[in-house]
VMD Tcl script that builds the backbone (N, CA, C; Angstrom):
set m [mol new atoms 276]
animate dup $m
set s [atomselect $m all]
$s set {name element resname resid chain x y z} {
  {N N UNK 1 A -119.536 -30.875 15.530}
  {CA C UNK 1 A -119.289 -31.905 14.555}
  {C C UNK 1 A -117.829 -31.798 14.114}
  {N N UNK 2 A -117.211 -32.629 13.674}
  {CA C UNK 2 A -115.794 -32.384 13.817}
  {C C UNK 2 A -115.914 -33.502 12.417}
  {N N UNK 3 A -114.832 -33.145 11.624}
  {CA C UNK 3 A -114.655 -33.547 9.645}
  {C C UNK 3 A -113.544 -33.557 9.084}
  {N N UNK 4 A -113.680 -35.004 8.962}
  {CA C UNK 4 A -112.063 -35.298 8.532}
  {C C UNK 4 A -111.548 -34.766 6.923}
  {N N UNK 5 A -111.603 -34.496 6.400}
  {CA C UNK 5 A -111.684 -34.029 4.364}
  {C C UNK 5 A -109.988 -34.875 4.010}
  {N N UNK 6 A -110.442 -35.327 3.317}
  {CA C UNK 6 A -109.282 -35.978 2.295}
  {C C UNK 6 A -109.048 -35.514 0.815}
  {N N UNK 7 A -108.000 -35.006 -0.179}
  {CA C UNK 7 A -107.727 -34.669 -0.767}
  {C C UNK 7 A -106.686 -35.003 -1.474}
  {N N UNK 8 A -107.456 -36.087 -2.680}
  {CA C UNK 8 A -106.368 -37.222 -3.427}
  {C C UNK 8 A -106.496 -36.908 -4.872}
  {N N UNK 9 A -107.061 -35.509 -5.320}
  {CA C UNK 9 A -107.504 -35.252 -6.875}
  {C C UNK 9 A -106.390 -35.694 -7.660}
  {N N UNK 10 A -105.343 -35.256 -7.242}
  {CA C UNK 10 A -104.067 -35.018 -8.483}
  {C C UNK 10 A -102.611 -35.176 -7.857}
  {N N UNK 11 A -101.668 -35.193 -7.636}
  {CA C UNK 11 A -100.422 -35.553 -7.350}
  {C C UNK 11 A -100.088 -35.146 -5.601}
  {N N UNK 12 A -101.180 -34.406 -5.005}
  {CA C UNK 12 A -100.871 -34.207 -3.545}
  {C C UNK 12 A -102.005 -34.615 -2.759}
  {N N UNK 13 A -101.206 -34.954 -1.535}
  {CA C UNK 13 A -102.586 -36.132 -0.783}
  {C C UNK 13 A -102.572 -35.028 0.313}
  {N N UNK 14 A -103.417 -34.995 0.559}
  {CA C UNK 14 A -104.220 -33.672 1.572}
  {C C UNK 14 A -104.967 -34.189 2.638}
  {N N UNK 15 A -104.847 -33.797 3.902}
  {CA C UNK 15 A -105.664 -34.441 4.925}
  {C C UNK 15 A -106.139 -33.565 5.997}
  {N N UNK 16 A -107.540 -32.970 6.534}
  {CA C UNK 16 A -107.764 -31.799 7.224}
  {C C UNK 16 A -109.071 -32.219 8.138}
  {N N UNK 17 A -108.746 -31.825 9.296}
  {CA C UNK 17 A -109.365 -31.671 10.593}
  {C C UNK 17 A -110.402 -30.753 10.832}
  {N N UNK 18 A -111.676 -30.920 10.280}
  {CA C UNK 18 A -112.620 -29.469 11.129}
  {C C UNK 18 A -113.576 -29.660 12.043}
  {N N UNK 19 A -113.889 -28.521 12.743}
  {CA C UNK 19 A -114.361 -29.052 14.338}
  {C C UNK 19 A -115.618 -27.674 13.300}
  {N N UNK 20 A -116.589 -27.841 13.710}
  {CA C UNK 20 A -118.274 -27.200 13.721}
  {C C UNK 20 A -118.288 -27.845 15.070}
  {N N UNK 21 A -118.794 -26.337 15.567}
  {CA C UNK 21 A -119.781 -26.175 16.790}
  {C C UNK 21 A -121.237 -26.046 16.616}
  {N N UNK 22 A -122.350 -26.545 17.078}
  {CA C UNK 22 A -123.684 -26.419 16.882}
  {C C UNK 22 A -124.154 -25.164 16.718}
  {N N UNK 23 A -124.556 -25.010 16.327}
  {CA C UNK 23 A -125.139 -23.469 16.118}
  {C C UNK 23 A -124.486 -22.477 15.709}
  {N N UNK 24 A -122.992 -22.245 15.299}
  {CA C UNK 24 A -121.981 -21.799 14.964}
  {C C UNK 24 A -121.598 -21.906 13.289}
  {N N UNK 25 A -121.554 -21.004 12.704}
  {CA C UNK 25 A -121.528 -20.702 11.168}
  {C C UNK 25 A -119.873 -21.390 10.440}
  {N N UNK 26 A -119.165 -20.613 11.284}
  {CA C UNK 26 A -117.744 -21.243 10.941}
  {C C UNK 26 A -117.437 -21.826 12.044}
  {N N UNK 27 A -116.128 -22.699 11.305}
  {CA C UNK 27 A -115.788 -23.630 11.346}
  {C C UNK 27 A -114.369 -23.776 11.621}
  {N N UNK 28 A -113.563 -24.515 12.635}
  {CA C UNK 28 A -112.394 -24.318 13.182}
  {C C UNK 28 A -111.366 -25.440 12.157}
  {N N UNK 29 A -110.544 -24.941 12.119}
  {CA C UNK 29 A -109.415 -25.914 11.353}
  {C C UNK 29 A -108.623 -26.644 12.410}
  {N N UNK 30 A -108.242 -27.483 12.828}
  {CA C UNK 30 A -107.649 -28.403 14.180}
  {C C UNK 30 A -106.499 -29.191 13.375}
  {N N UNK 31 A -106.598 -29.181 12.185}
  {CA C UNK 31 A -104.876 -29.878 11.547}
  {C C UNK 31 A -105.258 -29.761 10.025}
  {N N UNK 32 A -103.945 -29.449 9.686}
  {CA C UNK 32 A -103.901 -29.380 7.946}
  {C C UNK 32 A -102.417 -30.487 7.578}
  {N N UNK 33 A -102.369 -31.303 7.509}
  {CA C UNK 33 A -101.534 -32.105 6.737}
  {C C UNK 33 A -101.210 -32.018 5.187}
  {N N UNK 34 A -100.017 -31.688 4.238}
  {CA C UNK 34 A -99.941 -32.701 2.934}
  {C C UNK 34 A -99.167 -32.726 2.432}
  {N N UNK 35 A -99.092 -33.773 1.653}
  {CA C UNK 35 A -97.753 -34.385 1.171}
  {C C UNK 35 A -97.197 -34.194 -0.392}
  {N N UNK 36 A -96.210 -33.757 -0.912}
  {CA C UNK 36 A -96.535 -33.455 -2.444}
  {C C UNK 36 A -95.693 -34.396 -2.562}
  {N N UNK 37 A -95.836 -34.666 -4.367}
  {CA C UNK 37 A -95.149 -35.828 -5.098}
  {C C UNK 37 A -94.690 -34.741 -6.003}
  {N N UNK 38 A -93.994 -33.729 -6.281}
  {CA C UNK 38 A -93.437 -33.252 -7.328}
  {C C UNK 38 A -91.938 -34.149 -7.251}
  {N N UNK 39 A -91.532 -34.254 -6.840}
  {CA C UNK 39 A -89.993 -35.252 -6.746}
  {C C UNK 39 A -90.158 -36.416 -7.341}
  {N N UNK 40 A -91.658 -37.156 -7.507}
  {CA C UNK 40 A -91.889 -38.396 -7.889}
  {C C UNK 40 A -91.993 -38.321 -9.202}
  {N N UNK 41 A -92.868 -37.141 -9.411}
  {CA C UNK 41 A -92.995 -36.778 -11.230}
  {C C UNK 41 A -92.151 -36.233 -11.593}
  {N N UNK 42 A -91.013 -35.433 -11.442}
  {CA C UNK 42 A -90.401 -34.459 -12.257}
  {C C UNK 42 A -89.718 -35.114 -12.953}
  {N N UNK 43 A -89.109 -36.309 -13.138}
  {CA C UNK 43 A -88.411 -37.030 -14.043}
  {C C UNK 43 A -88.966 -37.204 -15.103}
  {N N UNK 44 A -90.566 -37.011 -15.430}
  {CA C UNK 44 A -91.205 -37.695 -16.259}
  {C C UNK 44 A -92.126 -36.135 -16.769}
  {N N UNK 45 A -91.481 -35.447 -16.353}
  {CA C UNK 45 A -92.020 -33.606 -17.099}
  {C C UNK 45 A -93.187 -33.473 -16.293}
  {N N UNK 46 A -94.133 -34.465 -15.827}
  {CA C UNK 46 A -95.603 -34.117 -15.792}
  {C C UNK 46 A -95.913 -35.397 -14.524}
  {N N UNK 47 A -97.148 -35.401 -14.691}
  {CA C UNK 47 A -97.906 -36.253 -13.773}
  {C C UNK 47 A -98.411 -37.557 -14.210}
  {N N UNK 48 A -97.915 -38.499 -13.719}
  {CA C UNK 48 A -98.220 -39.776 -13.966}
  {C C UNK 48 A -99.131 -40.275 -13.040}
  {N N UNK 49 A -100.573 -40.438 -13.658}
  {CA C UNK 49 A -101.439 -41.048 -13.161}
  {C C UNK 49 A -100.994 -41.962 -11.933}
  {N N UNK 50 A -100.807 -43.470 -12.746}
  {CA C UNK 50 A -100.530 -44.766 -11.697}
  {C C UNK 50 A -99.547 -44.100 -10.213}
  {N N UNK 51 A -98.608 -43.693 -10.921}
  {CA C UNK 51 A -97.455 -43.523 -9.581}
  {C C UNK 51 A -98.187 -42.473 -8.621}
  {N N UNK 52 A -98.770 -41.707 -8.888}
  {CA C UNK 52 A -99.649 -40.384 -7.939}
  {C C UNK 52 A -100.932 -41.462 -7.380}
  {N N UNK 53 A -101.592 -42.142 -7.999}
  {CA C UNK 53 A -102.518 -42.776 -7.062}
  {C C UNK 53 A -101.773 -44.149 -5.971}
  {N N UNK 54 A -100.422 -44.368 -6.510}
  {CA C UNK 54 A -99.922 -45.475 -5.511}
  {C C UNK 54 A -99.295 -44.518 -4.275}
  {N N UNK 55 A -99.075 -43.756 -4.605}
  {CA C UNK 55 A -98.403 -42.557 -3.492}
  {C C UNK 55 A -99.607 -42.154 -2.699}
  {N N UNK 56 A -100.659 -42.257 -3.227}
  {CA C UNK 56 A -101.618 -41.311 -2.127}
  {C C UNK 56 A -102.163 -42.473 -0.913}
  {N N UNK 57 A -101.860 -44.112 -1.706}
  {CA C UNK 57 A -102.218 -44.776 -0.721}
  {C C UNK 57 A -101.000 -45.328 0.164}
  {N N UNK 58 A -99.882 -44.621 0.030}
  {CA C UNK 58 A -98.478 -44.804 1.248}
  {C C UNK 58 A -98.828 -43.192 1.831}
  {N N UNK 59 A -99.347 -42.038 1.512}
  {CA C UNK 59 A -99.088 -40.846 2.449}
  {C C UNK 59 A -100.399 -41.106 3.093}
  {N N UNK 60 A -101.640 -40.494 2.524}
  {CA C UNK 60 A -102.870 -41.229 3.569}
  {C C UNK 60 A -102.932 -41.316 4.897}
  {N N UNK 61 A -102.192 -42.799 4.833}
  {CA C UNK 61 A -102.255 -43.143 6.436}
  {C C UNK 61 A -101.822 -42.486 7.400}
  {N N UNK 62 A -101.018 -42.444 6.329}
  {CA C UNK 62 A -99.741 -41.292 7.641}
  {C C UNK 62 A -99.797 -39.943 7.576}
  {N N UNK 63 A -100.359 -39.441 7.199}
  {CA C UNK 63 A -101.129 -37.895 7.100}
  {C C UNK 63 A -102.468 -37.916 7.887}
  {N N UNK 64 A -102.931 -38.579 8.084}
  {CA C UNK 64 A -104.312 -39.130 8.844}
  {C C UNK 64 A -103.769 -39.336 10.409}
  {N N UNK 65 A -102.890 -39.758 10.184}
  {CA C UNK 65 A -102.038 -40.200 11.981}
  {C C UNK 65 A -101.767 -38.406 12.666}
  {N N UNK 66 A -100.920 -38.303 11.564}
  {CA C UNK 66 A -100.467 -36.961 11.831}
  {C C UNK 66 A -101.547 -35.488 12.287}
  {N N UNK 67 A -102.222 -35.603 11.106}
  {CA C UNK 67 A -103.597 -34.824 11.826}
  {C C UNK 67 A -104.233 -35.049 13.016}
  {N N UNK 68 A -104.343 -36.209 12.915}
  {CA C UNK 68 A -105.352 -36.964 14.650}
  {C C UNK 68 A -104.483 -36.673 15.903}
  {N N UNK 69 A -103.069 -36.647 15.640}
  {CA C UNK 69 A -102.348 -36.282 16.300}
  {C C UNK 69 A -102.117 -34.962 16.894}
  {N N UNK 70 A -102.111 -33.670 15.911}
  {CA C UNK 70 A -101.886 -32.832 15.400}
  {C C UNK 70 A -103.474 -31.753 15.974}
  {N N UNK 71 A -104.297 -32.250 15.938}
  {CA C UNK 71 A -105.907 -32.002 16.504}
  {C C UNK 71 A -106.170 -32.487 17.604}
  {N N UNK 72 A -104.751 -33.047 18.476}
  {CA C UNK 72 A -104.975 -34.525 19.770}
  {C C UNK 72 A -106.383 -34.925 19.546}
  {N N UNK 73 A -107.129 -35.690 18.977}
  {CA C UNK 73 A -108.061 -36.155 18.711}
  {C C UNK 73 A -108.309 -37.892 17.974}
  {N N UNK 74 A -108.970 -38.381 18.667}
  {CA C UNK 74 A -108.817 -39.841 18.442}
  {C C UNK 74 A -109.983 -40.065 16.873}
  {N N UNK 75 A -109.540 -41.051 16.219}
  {CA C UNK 75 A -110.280 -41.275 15.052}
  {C C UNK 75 A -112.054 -41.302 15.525}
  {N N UNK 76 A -111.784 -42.201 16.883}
  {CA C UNK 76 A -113.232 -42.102 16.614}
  {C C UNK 76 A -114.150 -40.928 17.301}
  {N N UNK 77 A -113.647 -39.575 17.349}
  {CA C UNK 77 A -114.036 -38.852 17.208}
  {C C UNK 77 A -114.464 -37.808 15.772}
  {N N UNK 78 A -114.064 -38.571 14.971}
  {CA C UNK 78 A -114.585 -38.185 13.764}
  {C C UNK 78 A -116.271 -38.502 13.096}
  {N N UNK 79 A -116.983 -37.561 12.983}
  {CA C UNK 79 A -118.437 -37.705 12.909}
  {C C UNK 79 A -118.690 -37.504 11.703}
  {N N UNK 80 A -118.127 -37.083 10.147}
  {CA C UNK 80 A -118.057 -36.841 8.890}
  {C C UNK 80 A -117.231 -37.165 7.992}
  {N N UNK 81 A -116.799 -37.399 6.876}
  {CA C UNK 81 A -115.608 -37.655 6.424}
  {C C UNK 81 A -115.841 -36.634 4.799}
  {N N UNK 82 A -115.388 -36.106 4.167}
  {CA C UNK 82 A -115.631 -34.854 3.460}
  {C C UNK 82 A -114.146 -35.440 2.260}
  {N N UNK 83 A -114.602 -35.914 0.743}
  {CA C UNK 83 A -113.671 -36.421 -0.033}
  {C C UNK 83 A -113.624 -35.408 -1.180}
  {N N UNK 84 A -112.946 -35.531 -2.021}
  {CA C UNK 84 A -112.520 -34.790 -3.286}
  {C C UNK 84 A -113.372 -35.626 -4.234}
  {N N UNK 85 A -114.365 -35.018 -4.853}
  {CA C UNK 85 A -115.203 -35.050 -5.606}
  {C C UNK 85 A -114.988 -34.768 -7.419}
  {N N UNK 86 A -113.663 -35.496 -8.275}
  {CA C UNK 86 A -113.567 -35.118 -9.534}
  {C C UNK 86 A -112.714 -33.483 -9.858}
  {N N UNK 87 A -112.433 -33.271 -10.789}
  {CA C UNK 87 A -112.180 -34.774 -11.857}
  {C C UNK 87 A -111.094 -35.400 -11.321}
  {N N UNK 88 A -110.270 -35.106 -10.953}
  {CA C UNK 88 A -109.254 -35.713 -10.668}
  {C C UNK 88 A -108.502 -36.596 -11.841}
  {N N UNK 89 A -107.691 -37.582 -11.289}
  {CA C UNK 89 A -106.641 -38.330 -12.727}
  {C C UNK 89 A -107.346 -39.534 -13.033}
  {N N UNK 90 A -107.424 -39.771 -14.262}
  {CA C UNK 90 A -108.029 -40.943 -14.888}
  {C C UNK 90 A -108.093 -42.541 -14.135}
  {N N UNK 91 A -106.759 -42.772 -13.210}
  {CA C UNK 91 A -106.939 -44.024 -12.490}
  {C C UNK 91 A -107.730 -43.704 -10.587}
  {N N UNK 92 A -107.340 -42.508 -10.877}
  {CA C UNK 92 A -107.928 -42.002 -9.090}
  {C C UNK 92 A -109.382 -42.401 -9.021}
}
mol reanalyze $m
mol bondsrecalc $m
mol representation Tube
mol addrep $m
């Protein structure tokens, strides 16, 4: 089974590749992508909601390319998709 995980809680967009073999306990890592926004916030002391969730939908894609790439593995070999589950930032 092979699992894409996305990771958009808070100011860094995270994107990771895992391959499960059947019958096999662990689990192989095949790409780790991510992108930070500290350069985007530091002007503003802290973390700004809006601007960290408009950033996660410009890195995303392209952290997603990069992994698939990165795992030579085509999207539609992806059989799971594994998201960040809270709390995360008030507009995320």
């Amino acid at each position: 089974m092979t699992i894409l995980a996305l990771e958009t809680s808070c100011d860094e967009t995270g994107v990771a590749i895992l391959r499960r073999r059947n019958g096999d306990s662990a689990s192989e890592l095949l790409a780790s992508e991510v992108a930070s926004q500290i350069a985007a916030h530091e002007k503003y002391g802290g973390i700004v909601p809006e601007i960290a969730s408009r950033n996660h939908l410009i890195y995303a894609p392209r952290l997603l390319n990069l992994a698939a790439s990165s795992a030579n593995i085509g999207l539609s070999e992806i059989d799971a998709f594994a998201g960040t589950s809270g709390p995360g930032l008030a507009s995320s």
